[in-house]
Backbone as CSV, one residue per row, in Angstrom:
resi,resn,N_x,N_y,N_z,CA_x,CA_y,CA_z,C_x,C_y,C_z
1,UNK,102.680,92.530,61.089,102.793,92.263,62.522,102.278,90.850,62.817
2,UNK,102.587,89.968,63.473,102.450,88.710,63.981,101.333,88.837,64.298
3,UNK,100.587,87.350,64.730,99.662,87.593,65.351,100.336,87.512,67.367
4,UNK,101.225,86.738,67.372,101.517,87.161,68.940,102.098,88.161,69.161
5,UNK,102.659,88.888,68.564,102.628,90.304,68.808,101.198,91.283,68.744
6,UNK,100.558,91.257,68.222,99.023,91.603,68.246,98.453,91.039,69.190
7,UNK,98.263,89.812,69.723,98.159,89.698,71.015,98.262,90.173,72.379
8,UNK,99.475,90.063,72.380,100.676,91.261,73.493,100.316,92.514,73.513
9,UNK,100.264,93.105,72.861,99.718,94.735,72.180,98.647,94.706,73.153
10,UNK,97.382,93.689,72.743,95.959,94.272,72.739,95.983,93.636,74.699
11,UNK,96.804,93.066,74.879,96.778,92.907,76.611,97.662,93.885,77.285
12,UNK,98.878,94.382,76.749,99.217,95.735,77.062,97.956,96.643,77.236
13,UNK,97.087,96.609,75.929,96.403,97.931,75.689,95.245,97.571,77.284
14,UNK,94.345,96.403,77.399,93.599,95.856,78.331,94.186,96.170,79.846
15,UNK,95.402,96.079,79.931,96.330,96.606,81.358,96.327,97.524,81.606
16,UNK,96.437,98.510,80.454,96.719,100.222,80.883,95.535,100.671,80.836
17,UNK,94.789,99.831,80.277,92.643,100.666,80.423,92.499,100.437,82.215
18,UNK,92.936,99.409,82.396,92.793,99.279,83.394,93.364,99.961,84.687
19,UNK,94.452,100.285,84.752,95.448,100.913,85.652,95.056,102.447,85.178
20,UNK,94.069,103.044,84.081,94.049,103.876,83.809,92.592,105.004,84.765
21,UNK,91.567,103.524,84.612,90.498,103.541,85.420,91.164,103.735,86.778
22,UNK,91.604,102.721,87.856,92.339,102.913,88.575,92.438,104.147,89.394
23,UNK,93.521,105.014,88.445,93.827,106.414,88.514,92.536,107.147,88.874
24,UNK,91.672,107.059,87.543,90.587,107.862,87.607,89.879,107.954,88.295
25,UNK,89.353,106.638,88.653,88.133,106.609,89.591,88.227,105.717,90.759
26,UNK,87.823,106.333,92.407,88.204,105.518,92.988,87.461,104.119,93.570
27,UNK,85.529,104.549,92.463,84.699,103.072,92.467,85.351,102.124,90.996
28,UNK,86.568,101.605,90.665,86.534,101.032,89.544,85.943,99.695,89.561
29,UNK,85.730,99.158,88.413,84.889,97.906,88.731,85.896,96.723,88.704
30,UNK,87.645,96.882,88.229,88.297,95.917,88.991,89.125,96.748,90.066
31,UNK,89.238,96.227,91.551,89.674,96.745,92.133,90.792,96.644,91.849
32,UNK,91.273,97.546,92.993,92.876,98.349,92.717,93.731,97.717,93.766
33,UNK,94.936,96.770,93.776,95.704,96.362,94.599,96.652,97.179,95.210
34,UNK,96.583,98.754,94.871,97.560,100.256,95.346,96.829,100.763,95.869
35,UNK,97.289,101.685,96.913,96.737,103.042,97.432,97.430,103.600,97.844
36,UNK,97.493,104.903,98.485,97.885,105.990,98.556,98.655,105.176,100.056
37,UNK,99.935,105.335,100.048,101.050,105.073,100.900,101.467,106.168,101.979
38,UNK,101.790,105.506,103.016,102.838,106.266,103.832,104.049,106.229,104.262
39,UNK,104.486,105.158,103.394,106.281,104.807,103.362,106.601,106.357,102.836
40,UNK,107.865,106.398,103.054,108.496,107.783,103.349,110.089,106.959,104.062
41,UNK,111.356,107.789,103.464,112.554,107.295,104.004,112.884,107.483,105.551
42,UNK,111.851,108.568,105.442,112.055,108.884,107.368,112.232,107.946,108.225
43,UNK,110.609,107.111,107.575,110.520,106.278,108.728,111.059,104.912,108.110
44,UNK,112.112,104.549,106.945,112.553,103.274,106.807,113.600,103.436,108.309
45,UNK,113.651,101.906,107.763,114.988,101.192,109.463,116.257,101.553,108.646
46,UNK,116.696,102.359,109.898,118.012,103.018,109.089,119.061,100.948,109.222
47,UNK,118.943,100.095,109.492,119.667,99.183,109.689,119.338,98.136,108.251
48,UNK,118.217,98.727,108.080,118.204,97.782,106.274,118.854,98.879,105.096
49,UNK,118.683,100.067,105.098,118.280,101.029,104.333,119.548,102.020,104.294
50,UNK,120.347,102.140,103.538,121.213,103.171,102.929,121.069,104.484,102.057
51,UNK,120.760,105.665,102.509,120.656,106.619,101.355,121.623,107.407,101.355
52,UNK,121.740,107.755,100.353,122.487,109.004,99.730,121.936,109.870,99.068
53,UNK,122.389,111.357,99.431,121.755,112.520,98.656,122.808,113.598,98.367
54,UNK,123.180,113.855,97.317,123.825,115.290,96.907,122.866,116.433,95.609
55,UNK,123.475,117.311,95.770,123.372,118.176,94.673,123.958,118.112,93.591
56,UNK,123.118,117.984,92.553,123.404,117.725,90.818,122.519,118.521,90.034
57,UNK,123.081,118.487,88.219,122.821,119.234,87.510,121.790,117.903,87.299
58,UNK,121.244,117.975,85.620,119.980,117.372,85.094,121.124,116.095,84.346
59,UNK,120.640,115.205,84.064,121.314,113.888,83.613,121.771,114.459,81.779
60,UNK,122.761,113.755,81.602,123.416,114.184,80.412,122.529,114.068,79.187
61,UNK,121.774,113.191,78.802,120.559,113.753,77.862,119.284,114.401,77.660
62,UNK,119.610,115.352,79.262,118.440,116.137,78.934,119.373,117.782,79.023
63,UNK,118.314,118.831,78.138,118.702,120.071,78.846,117.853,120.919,79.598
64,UNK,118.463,122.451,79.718,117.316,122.757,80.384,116.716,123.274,79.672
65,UNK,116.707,123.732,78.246,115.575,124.245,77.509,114.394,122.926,77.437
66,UNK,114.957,121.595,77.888,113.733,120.680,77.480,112.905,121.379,79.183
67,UNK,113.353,121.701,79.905,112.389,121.769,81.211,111.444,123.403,81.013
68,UNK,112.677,123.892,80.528,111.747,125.240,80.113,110.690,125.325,79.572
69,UNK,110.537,124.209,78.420,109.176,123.453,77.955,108.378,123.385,78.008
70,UNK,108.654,122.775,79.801,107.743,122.589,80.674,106.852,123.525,81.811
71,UNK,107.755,124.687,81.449,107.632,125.685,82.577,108.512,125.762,84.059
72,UNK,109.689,124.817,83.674,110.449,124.174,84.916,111.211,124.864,85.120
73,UNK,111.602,125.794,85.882,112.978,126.868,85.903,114.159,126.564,86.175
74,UNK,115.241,127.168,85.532,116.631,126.081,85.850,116.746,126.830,87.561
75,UNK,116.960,125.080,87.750,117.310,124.943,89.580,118.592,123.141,89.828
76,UNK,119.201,123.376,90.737,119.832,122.470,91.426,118.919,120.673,91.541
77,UNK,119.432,120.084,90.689,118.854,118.697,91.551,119.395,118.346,92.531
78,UNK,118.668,117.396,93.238,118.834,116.359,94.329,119.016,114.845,93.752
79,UNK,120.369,114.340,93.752,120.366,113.292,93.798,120.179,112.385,94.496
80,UNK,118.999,111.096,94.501,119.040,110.038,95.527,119.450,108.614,95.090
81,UNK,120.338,108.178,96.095,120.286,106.760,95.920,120.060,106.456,97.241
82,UNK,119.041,105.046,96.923,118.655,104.352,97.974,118.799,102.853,97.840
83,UNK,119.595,101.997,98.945,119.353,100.823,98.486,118.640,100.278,99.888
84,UNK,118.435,98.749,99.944,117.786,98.457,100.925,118.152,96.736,101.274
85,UNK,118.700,96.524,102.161,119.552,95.375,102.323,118.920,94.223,103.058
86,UNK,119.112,92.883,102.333,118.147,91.965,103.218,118.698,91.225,104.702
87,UNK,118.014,90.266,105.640,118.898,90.354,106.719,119.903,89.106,106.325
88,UNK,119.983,89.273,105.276,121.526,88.487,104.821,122.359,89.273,104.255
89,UNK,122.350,90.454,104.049,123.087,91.547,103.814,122.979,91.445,102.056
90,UNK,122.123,90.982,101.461,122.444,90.759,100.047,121.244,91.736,99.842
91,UNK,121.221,92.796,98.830,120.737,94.006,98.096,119.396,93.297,97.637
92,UNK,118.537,94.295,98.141,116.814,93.645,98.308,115.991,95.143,96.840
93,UNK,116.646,96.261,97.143,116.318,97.014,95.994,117.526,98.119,96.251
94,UNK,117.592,98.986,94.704,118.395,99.755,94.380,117.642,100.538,93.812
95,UNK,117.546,102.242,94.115,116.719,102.967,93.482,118.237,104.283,92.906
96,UNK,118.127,104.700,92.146,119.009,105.697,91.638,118.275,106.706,90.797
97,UNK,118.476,108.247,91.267,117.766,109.227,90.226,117.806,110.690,91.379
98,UNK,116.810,111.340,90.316,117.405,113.026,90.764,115.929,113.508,90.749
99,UNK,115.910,114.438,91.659,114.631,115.415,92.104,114.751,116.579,91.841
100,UNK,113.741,116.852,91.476,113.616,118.476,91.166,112.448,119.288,91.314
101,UNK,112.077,120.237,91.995,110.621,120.786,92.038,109.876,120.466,90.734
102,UNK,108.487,119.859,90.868,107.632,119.103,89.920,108.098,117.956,89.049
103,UNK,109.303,117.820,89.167,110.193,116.967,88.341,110.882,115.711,88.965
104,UNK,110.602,114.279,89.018,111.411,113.028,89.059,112.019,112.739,88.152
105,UNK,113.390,112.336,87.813,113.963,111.547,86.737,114.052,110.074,87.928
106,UNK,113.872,109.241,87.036,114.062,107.436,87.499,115.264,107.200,86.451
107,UNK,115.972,106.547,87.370,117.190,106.255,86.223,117.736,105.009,86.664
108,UNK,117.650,104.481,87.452,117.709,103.068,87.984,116.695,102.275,89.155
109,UNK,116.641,101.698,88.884,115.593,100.720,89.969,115.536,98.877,90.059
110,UNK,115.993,98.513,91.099,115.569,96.975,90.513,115.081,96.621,92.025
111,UNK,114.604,95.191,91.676,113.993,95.199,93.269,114.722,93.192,92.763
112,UNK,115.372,92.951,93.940,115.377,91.347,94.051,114.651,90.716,94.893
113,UNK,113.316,90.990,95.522,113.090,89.721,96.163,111.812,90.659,96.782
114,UNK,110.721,89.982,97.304,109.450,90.224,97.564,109.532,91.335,98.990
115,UNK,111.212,91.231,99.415,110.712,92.202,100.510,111.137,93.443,100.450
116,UNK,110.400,94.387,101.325,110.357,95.803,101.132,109.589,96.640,100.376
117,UNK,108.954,97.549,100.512,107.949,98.250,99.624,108.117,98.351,98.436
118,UNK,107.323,98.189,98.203,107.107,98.316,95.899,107.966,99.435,95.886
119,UNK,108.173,99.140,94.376,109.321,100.458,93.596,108.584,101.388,93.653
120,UNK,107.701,101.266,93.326,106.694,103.066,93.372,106.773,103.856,94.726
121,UNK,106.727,102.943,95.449,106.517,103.828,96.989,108.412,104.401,97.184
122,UNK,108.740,103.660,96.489,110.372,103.789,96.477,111.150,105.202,95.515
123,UNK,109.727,105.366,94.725,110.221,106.262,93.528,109.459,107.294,94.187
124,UNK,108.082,107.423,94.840,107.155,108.589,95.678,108.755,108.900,96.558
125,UNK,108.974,107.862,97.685,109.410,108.356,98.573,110.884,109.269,98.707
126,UNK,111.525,108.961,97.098,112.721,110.068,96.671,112.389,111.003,96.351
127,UNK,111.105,111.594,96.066,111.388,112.908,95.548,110.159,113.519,96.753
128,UNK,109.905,112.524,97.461,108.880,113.626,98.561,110.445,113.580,99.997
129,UNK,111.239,113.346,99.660,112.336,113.236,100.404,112.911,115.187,100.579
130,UNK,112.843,115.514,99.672,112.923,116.965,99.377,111.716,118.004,98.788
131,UNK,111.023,117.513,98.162,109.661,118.205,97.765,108.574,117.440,98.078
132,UNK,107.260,118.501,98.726,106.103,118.048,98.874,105.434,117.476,97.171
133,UNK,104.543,116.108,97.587,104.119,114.912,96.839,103.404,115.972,95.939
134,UNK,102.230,117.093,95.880,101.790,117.481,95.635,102.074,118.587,94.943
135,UNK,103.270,118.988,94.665,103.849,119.762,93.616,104.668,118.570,92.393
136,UNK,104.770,117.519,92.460,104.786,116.304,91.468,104.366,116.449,89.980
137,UNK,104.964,117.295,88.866,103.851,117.105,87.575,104.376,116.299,87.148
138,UNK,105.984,115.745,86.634,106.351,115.213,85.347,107.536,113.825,86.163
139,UNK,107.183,113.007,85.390,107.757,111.766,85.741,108.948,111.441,84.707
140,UNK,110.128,111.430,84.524,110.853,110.795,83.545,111.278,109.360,83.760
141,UNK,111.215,108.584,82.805,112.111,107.429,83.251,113.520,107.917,82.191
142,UNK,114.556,108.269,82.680,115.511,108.102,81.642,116.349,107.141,81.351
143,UNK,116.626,106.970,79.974,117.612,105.916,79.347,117.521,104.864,79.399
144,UNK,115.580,104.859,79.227,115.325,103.319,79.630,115.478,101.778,78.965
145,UNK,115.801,100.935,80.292,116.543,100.073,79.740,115.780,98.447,79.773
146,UNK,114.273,98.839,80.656,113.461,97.666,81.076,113.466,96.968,79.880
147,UNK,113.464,95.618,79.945,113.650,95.071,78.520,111.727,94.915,78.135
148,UNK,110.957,94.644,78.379,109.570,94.493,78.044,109.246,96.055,76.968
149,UNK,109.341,97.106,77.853,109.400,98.018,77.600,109.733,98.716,76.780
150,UNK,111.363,98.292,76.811,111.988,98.566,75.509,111.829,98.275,74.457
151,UNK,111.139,96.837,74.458,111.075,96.044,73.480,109.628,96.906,72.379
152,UNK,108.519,96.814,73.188,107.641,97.297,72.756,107.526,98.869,72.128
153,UNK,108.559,100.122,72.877,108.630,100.786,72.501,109.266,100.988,71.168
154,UNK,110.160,100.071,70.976,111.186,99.933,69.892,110.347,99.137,68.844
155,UNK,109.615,98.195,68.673,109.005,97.722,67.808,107.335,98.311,67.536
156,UNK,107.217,98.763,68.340,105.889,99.362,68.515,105.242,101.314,68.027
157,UNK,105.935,101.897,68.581,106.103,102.900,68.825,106.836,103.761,67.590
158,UNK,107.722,102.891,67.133,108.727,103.540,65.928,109.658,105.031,66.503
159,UNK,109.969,104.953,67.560,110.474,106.444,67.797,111.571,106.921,67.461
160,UNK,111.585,108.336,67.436,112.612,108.950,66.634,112.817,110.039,67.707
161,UNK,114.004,110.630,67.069,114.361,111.738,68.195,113.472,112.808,68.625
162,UNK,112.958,113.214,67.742,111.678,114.248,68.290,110.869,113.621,68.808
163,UNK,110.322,113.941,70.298,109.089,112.685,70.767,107.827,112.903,70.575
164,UNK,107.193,111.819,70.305,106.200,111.219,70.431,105.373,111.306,71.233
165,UNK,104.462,111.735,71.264,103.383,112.489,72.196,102.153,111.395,72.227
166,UNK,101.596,110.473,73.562,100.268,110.307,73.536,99.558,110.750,74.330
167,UNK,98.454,110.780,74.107,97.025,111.744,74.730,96.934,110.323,75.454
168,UNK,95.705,110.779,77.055,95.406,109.775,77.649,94.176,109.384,77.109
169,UNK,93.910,107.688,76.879,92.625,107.226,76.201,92.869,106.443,75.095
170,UNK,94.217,106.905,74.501,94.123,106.643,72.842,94.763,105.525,73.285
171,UNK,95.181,104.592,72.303,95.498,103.600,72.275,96.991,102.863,72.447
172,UNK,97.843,103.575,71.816,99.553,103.986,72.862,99.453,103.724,74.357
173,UNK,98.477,105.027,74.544,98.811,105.381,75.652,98.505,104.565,76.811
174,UNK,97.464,103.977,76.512,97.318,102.522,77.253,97.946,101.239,76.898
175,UNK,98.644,101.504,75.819,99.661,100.345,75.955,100.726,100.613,76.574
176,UNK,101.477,101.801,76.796,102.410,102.033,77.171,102.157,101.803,78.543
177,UNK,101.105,102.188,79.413,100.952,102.228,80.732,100.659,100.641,81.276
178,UNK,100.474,99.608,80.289,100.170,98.473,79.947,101.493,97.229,80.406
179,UNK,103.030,98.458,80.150,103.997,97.735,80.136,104.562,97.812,81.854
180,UNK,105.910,97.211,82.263,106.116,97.452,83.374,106.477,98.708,83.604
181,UNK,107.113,99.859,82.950,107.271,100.681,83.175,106.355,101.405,83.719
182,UNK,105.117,101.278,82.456,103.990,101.926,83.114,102.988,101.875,84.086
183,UNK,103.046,100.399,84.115,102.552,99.785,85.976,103.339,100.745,86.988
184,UNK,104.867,100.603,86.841,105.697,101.370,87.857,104.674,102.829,88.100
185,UNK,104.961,103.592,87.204,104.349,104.742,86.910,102.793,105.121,87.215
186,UNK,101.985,104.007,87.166,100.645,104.062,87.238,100.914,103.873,88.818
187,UNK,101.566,102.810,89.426,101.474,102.539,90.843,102.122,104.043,91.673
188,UNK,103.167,104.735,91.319,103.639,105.901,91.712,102.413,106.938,91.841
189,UNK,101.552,107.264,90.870,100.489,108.075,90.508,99.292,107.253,92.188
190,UNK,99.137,106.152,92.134,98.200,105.714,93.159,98.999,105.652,94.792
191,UNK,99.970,105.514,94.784,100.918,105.463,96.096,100.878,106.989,96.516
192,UNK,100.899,108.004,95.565,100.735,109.164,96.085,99.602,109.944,96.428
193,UNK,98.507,109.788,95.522,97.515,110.947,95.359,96.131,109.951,95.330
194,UNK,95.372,110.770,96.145,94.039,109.910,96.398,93.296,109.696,94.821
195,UNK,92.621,108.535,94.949,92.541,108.399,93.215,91.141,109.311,92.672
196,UNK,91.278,109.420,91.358,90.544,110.317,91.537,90.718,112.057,91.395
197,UNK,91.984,112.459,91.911,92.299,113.763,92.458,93.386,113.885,91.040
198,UNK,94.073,112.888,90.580,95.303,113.086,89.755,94.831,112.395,88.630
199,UNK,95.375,112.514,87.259,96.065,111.976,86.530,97.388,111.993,85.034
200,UNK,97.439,110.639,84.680,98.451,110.952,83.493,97.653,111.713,82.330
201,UNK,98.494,112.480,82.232,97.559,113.360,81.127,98.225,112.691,79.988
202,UNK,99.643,113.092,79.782,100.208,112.455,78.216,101.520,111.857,79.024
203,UNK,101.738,110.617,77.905,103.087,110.431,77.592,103.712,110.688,76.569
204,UNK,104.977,110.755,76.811,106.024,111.601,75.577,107.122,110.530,75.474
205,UNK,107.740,109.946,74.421,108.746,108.870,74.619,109.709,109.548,72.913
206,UNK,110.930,109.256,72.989,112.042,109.771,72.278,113.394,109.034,72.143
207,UNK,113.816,109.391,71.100,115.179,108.660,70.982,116.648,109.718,71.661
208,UNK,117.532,109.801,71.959,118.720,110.420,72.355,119.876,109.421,72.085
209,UNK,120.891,110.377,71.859,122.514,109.389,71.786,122.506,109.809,70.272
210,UNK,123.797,109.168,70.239,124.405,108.711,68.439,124.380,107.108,68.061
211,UNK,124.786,106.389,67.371,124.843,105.156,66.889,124.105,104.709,68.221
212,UNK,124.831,104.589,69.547,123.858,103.954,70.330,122.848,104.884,71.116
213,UNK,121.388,104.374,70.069,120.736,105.554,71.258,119.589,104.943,72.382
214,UNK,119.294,105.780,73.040,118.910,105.557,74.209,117.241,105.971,74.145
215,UNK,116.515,104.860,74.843,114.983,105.681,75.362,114.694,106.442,76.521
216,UNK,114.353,107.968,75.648,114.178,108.343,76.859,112.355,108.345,77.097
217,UNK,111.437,109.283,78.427,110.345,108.910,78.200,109.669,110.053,79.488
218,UNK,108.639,110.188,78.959,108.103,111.498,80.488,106.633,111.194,80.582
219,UNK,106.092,111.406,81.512,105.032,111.141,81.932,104.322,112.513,82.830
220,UNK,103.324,113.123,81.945,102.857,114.251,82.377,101.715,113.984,83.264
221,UNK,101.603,114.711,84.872,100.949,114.629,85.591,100.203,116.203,85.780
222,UNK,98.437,115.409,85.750,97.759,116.413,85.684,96.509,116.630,87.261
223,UNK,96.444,117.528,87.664,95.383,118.021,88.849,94.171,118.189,88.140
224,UNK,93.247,117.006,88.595,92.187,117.028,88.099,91.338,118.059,88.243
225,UNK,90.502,118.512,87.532,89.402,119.573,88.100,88.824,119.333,89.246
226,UNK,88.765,120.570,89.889,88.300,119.969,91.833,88.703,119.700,92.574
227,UNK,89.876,119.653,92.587,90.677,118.790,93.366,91.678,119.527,93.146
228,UNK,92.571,119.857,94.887,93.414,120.892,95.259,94.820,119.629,96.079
């Protein structure tokens, strides 16, 4: 391994200690630039803001024995897309993905330009669109395509189709939360739930497809002791 790749790594790993504290505790000793949000699509301006919602099955590389897994019972998703338009009419963010009791899949997201609420409050506010925030366990990003992310998972990680499991603490697991994905993810976890009250328990990351395969990736959310 390089040494600038060992570099990168060990500031990944320094990011996700950090965003990890964050989560945990709500005296951390670097403060936290997130908190618990009240964006919600209700109250976006229906004159920037486009959504769409139908009923869908689960995205083509997952099944439902993977939710059964989980304890997830086969049920109907909610598909959302949301975009959000600037006052030049040119696309300010694009959110795309499906809801499911305890269950987000993220399957698209980009944001062009500094205005409008962070992606996280964007990714909270699709699936509290149909389910209360607080029945929330499992986060997917599927078929991910962030290039940082990818990159690291793919050179880093070594994954194979059966996934890859990290515990929170170990050293993955704060790299992974280290990357943008996992900022996204760490900021979703603080946009929703007072800190403190929640956290990532494990991440799980995997290969899917044939010749071309795809990352997929889940993020298990846990109710801390004490906290209802």
């Amino acid at each position: 391994m390089s040494n600038d790749k060992q570099i990168r790594y060990r500031e990944f790993q320094k990011q996700g200690a950090i965003r990890e504290e964050w989560i945990a505790n709500p005296d951390s000793a670097v403060p936290c630039p997130a908190s618990k949000s009240e964006f919600s699509f209700k109250n976006a301006d229906d004159s920037y803001w486009e959504i769409n919602n139908y009923e869908i099955g689960l995205p083509d590389a997952f099944e439902q024995s993977d939710m059964e897994a989980l304890k997830i019972r086969e049920q109907v998703y909610q598909r959302v897309n949301a975009d959000m338009y600037s006052d030049e009419g040119e696309e300010a963010i694009a959110f795309s993905g499906r809801a499911g009791k305890k269950v987000l899949f993220i399957e698209d997201i980009t944001k062009g330009s500094e205005t409008g609420p962070w992606i996280s409050e964007v990714c909270m506010a699709a699936y509290q669109m149909h389910f209360p925030l607080f029945t929330l366990r499992h986060i997917f990003i599927a078929n991910l395509n962030e290039k940082e992310t990818k990159e690291f998972a793919t050179e880093r990680l070594k994954l194979e189709m059966d996934p890859k499991a990290f515990k929170s603490g170990t050293p993955e697991f704060q790299q992974i939360l280290g990357t943008r994905i996992g900022k996204a993810v760490a900021y979703i976890v603080l946009n929703s739930f007072d800190r403190g009250t929640r956290k990532i328990s494990k991440i799980s990351m995997w290969l899917t497809g044939g010749q071309s395969r795809s990352i997929q990736s889940r993020f298990d959310l846990e109710l801390v002791s004490g906290n209802h």
